[in-house]
C-alpha positions as CSV (number, residue, x, y, z in Angstrom):
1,X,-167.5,39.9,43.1
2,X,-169.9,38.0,45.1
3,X,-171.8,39.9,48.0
4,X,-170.0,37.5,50.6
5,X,-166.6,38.5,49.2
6,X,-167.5,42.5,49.4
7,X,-168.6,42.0,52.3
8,X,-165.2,40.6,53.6
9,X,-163.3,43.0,51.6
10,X,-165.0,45.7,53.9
11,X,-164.5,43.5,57.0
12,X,-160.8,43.6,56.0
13,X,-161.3,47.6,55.4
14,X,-162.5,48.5,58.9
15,X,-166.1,49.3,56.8
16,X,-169.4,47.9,57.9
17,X,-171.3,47.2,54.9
18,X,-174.6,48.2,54.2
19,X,-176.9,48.4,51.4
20,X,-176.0,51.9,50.5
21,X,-172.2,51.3,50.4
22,X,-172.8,48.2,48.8
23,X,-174.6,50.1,46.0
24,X,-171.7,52.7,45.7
25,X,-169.1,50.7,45.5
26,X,-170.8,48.2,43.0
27,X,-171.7,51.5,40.5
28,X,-167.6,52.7,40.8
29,X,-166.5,49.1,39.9
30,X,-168.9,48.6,37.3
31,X,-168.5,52.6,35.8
32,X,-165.9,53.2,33.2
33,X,-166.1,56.6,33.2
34,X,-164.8,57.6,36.5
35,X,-168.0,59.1,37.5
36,X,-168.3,62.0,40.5
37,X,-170.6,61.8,43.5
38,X,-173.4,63.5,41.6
39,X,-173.1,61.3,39.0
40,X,-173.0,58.0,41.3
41,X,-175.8,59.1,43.2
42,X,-178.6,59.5,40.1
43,X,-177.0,55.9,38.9
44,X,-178.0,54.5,42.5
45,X,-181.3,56.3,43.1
46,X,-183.2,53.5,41.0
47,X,-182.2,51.2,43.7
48,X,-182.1,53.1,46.7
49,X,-184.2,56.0,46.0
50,X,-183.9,57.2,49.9
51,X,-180.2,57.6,49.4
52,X,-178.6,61.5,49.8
53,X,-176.5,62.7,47.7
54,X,-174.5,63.7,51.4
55,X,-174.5,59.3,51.7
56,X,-172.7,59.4,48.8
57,X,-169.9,61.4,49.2
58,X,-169.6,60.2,52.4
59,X,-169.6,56.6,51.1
60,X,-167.3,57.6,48.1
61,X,-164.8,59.5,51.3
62,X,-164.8,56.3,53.2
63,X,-163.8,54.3,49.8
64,X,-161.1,56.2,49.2
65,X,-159.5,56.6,52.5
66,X,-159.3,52.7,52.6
67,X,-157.9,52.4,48.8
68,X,-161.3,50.7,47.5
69,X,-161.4,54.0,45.3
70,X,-159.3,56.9,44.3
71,X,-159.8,60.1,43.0
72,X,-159.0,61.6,39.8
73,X,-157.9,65.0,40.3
74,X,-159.2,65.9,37.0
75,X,-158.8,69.9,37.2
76,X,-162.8,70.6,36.8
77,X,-165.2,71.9,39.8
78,X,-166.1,68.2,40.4
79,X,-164.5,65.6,42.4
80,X,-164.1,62.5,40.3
81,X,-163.7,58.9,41.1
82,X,-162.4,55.6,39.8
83,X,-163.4,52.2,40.8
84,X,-160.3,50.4,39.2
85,X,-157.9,50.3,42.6
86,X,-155.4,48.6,40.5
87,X,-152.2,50.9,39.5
88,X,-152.9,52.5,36.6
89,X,-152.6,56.6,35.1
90,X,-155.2,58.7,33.8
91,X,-155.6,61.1,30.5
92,X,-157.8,63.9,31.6
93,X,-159.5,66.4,28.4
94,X,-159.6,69.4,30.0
95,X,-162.4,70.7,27.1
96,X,-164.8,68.2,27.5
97,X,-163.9,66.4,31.0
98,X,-163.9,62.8,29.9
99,X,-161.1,60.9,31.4
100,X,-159.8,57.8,30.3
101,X,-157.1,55.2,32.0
102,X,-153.9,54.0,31.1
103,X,-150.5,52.1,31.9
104,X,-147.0,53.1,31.5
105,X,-143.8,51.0,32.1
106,X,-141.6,52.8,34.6
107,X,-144.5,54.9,36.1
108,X,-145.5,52.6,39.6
109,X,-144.3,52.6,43.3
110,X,-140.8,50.5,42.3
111,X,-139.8,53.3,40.5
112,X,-140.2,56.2,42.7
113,X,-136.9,57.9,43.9
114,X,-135.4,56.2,46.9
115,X,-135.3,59.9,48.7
116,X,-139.7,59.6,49.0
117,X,-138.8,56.9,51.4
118,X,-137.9,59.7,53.6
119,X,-141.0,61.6,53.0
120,X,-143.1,59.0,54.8
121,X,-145.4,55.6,53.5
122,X,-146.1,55.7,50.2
123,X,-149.0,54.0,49.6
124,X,-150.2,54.6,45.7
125,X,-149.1,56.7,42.7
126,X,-150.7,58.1,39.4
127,X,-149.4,60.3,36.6
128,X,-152.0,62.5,35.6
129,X,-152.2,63.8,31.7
130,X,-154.4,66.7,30.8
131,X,-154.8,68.0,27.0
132,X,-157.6,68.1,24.9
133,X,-159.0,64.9,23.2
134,X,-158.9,64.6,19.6
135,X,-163.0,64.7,19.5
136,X,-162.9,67.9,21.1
137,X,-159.6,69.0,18.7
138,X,-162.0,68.1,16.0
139,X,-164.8,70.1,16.9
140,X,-162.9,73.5,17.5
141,X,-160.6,74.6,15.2
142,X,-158.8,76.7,17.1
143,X,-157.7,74.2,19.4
144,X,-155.5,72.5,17.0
């Protein structure tokens, strides 16, 4: 995405950009491995060394509120976040943390029951799978 088309995309988001926010969102659309706001905030020090880790998880607050990022709720102490707005699930390891993304027929907004209507606007929806990975199966035995 060129900076002129971010730079619309926030327009269109009620977000002024700035050179911090453009650095925050460029490291959740580029990381795979839905990072939290500690982890965004070392990758983004090389290029903004001033920035707080409190910028961050402002930033990263702002980006979700307007759908340009969600958050996993991954079931650990830290919040984690995902760059990929487009609908998809996540696999969450609940041994070693690592969470990956995936698709499932059936599983978006067309095929929620008709009685959420009534709940209010729904605006996204992820199914969320925790278990242990098979690396982390394979390294305890007593997992299996």
């Amino acid at each position: 995405m060129t900076i002129e088309a971010l730079k619309e995309l926030f327009a269109q988001s009620g977000l002024k950009f700035t050179n911090q926010r453009y650095l925050v969102y460029k490291a959740m659309v580029e990381a795979r491995d839905h990072p939290s706001a500690e982890m965004v905030w070392r990758r983004v020090r090389g290029e903004a060394p001033a920035i707080s880790l409190d910028t961050v998880y402002r930033t990263l607050a702002a980006l979700e509120t307007r759908g340009l990022v969600t958050r996993v709720p991954s079931g650990g102490e830290e919040g984690r976040f995902d760059g990929d707005a487009s609908p998809h699930h996540h696999l969450v390891c609940l041994t070693c943390g690592r969470i990956e993304d995936f698709t499932m027929p059936g599983a978006g907004l067309g095929d929620l029951p008709p009685q959420l209507a009534a709940w209010g606007r729904i605006r996204d929806a992820q199914v969320l799978v925790r278990g242990i990975c098979h690396a982390c199966l394979g390294r305890t035995p007593e997992n299996h």
